[in-house]
N, C-alpha and C positions, 0 to 999 in steps of 0.2 A: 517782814523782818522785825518791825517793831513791836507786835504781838508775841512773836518767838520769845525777841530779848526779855520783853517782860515775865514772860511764863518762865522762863532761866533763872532769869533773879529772884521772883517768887520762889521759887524750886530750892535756890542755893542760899535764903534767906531761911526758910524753913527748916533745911538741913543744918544751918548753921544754928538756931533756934535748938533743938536736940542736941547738938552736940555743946552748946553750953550752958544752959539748963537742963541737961539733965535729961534721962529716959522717965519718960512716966511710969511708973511702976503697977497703977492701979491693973487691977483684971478687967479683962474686956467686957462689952458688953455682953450681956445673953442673945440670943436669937441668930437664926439662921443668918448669913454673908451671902445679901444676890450681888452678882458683878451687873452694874449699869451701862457700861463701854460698848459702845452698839457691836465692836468685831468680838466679841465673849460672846454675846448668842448664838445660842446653835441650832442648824439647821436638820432636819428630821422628816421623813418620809410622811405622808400626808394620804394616800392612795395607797389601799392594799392591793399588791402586785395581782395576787388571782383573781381577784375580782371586777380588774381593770387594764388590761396586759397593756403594753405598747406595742402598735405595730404600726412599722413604715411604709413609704412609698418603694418599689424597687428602685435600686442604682439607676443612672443612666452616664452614659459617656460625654464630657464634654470638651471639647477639643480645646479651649481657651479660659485661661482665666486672667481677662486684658487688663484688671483695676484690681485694687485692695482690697477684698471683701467679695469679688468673683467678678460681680455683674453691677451696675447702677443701684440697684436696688441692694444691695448686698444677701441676697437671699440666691442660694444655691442648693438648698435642700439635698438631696442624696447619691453624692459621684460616687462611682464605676471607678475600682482601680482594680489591680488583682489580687488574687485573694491570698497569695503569698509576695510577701514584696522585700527585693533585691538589691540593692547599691548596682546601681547602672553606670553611673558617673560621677566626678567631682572637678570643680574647677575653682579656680582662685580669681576673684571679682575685684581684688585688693586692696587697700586697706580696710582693717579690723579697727576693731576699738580698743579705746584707750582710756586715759583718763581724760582727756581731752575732748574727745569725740563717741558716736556711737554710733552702728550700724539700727537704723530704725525703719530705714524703708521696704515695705515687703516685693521682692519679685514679683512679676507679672507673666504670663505667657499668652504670646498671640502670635496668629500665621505662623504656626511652628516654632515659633522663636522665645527667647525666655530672656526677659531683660530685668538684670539688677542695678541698685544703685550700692557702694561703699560707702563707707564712713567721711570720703574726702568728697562726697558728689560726683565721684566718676561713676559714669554708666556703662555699660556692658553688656551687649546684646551675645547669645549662645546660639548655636541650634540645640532645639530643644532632646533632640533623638540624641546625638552623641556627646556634646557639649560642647561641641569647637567654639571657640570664640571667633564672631565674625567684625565682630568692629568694639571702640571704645571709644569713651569723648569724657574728658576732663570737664565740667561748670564751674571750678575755681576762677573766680574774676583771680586777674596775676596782682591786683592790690591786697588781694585777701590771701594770699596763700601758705603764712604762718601764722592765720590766726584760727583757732579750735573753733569748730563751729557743730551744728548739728542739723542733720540735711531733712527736706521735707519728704518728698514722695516720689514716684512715677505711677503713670496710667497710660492706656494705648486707648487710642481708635483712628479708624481710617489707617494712612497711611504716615502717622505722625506720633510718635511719643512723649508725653508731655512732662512735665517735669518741674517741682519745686523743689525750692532747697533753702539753705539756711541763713543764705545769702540777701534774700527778700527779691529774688527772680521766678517768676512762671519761662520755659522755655521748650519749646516745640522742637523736635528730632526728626527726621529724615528717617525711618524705618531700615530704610535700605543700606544704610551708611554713618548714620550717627551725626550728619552734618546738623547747625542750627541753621532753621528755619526760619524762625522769629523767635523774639527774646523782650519781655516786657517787665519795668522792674516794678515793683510794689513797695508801698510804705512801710510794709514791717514782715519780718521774716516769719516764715511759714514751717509748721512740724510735721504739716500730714498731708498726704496725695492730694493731687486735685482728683474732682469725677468726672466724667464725659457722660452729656444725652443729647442727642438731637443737635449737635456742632455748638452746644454750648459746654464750656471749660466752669466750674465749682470750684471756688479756691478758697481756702479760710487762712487767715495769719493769727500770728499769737496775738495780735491786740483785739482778736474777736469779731474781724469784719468779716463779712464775707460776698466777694466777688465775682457777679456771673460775665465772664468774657466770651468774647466770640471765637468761639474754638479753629478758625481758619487761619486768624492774625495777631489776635491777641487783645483785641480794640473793647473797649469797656461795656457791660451794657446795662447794667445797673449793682448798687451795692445796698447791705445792709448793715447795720451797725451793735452788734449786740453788746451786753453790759460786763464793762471792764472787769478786771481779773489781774491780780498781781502776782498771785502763786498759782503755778500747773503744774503737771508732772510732765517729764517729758515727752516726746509723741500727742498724738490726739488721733482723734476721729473725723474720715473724711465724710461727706456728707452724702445722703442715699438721694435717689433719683427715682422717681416712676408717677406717671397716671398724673402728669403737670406738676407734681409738689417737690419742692427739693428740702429736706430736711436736715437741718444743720444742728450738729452736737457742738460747745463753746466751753470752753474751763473755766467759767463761772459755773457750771453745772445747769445753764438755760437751754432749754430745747425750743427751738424755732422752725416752724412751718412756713416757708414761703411758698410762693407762686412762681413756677418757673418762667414766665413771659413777659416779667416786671419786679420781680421782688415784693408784691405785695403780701403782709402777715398775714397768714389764715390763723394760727393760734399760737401759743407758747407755750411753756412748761418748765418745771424745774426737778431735778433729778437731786434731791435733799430730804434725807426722811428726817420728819421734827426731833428725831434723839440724834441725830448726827450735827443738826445745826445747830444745838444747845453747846457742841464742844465747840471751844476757842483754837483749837489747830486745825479742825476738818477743812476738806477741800474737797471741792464738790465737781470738780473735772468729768467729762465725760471723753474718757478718753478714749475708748471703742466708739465701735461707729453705729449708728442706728440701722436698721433693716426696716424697708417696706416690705410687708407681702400681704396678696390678698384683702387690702384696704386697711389693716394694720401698721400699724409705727413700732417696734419692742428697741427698746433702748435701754440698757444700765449704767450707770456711774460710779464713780466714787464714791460717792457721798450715801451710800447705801439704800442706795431707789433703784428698782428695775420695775419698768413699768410696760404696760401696753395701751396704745392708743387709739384711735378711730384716726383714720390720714383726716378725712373730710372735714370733721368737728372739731377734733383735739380731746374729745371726751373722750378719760381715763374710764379703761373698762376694766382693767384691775392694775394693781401695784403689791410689791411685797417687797421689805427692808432687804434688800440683798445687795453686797454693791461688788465692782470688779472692775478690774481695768481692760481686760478685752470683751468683745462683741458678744450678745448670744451668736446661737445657734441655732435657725428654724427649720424645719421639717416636719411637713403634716399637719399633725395634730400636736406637736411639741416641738418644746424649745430645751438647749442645753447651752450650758455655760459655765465658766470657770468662777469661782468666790471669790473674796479679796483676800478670806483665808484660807486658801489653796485647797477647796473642793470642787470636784466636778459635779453638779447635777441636772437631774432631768423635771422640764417643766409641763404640766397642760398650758398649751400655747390659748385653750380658750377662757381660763381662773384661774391659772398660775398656780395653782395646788402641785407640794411638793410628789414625783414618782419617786426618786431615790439622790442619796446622797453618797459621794463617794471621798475619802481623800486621796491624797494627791503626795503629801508633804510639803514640809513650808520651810526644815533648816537641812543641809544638808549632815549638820549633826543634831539631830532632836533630842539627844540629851543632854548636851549643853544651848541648846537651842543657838547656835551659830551659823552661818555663812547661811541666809534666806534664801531661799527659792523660786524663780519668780515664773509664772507658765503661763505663755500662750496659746491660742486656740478657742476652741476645739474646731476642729471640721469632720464632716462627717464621712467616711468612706468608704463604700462597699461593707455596712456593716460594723462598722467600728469606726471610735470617736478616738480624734489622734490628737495629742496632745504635746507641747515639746517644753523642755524646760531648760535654766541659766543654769544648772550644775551639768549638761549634757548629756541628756536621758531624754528619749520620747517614748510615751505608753499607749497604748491601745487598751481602749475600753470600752466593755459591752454598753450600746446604747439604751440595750433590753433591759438589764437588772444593773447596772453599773460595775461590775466584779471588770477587773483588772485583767485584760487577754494576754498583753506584752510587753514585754521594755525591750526596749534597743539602746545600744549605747552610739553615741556621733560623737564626732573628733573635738567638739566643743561647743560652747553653751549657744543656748536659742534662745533670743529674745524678740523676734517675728512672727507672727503663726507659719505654720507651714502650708502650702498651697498644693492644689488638685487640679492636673490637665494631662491629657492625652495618655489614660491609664497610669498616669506617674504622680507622683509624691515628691514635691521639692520641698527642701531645707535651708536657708540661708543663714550659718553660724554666725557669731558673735566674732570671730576672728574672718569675716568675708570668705568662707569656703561656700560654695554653691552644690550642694548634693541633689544627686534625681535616685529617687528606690521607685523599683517598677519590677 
């Protein structure tokens, strides 16, 4: 806040400067005006398409998508949906957001069922086929219950739901019922899912630590402490799981490899390209989540770094200034992802060489450049990359050449990605509507 304020009074000191001495009158300089603002760069296709096509794995059906991001790993390469897709159901998961609050946790589905959280930490288990609601459980402590908060996550495994919130509580659910289980409280309140591997519980909070519990009871079993952070956006990145490494994103913009059996650091990183840390407001949050696949790391940030990594090393096998607030995208031989200025593009998942760039839009009026845009995603499905966004529009887009397949309009804006199970396509709106298109 105290960097803001100063930048302010700089700002209205100099304004004020102009307005009483006077506009300079002289003529400008000669010479070409490049903009220096790392988000004024623009990005440009790298790879000619005929020379180098993209082709994918086929779909496959995946009956569950139990965690944030699919699976531990957050790599789900290429769902099975149908190839024309229908408003099946909708149901009301209840409270929306506000100015107060904000719906930020994404749906889950497992054993048929499809569990959301609202804006107030209530959870809400569906059947996934027709949408009945089969149970619901408030997590409001009754000390807290007129105060605005903003809730962390859910994730399944086994037979237990697990669940943070904004509260600074991890708490285990009953599958069947929604009853608590166990309930453990934590030092500081948490924005993003926990992960599940191997009956250990991943939990990060906003002051950056991150917690591996014993996913039966809740009991500790070791922590680590990554480098403070005063400004984040809201939401974050849950951390990825696979081949013993848990890899954790932090809003400092640090990327941390630990050792899942101890917490020990196998390497670090930081998601800050050197034209972004020169500016005094940047934030260098890693607010998607990282992806293992295939003994790879790909992670992006804020702070305009999207990089790829060796899990084992830590050794950066390429990077390019891109930054974004959601996850990529891995599949194959490519990666795809959203910009922080509202394009979709297609990456070589092996040098990061641009295939195509798409936009997306960034105001809902672009010619007065008002009311922004904000979009999450992309997932990949049967052929088309689905995108949703906060004015309440989702589009499909070729994965192949990036051109634009559809819009749909929903009853209102998305600021979740939308998720992929059992041939279907769920939505969880900004006002807590729960949509399935199948």
């Amino acid at each position: 806040m105290a960097r803001f304020a100063f930048i302010v009074a700089a700002f209205a000191l100099t304004t004020a400067c102009d307005t009483w001495l006077g506009e300079n009158e002289a003529p400008p300089l000669p010479g070409e005006r490049i903009s220096v603002l790392a988000h004024e760069r623009q990005l440009a296709p790298e790879i000619d398409p005929a020379s180098d096509r993209i082709l994918l794995p086929p779909p496959s059906v995946n009956s569950d998508w139990p965690q944030p991001g699919g699976y531990a790993n957050h790599a789900m390469h290429h769902i099975a949906v149908g190839d024309v897709l229908r408003k099946a159901w909708s149901s009301d998961t209840g409270d929306g957001a506000d100015d107060d609050k904000r719906v930020v946790a994404s749906p889950i589905v497992a054993a048929g069922r499809i569990f959301a959280m609202d804006a107030e930490s209530v959870v809400t288990a569906f059947d996934a086929q027709s949408g009945q609601r089969l149970w619901q459980t408030d997590l409001t402590p009754e000390e807290e219950e007129d105060e605005g908060h903003f809730g962390g996550g859910i994730t399944h495994a086994g037979n237990l739901v697990y669940v943070t919130t904004g509260f600074a509580q991890v708490i285990a659910l009953d599958v069947s019922n929604g009853a608590v289980v166990w309930q453990r409280s934590m030092e500081s309140p948490m924005r993003a899912a926990p992960t599940e591997r191997g009956r250990r519980l991943f939990v990060v909070t906003v002051n950056n630590v991150i917690h591996a519990l014993d996913a039966s009871g809740g009991a500790s079993l070791w922590t680590h402490t990554g480098i403070a952070e005063t400004a984040s956006l809201l939401g974050g990145g849950s951390p990825a799981v696979d081949e013993g490494v848990v890899v954790v994103p932090f809003s400092s913009g640090e990327l941390v490899a630990l050792r899942v059996a101890n917490g020990r650091v196998l390497w670090t990183d930081t998601l800050t390209s050197p034209r972004q840390a020169r500016l005094v407001t940047a934030l260098a949050h890693i607010r998607g989540r990282p992806i293992i696949d295939r003994g790879r790391v790909f992670a992006m940030g804020v702070g305009n770094m999207m990089v790829s990594i060796e899990l084992r090393s830590g050794r950066r096998i390429w990077e390019r200034e891109i930054g974004g607030l959601e996850n990529p995208w891995v599949v194959g031989d490519f990666l795809y992802a959203i910009t922080s200025d509202a394009k979709v593009i297609a990456l070589s998942r092996d040098d990061g060489r641009i295939h195509w760039v798409t936009p997306l839009g960034r105001f809902e009026d672009e010619e007065d450049r008002k009311d922004p845009i904000t979009w999450s995603g992309p997932i990949l499905a049967s052929d088309r990359l689905i995108v949703a966004g906060s004015h309440g529009e989702a589009l499909a887009v070729s994965p192949y050449t990036g051109r634009i397949l559809g819009r749909m309009r929903l009853p209102n804006g998305v600021s979740v990605p939308p998720i992929a199970a059992e041939r279907s396509v769920f939505f969880l709106t900004d006002d807590a509507e729960l949509i399935a298109y199948r």
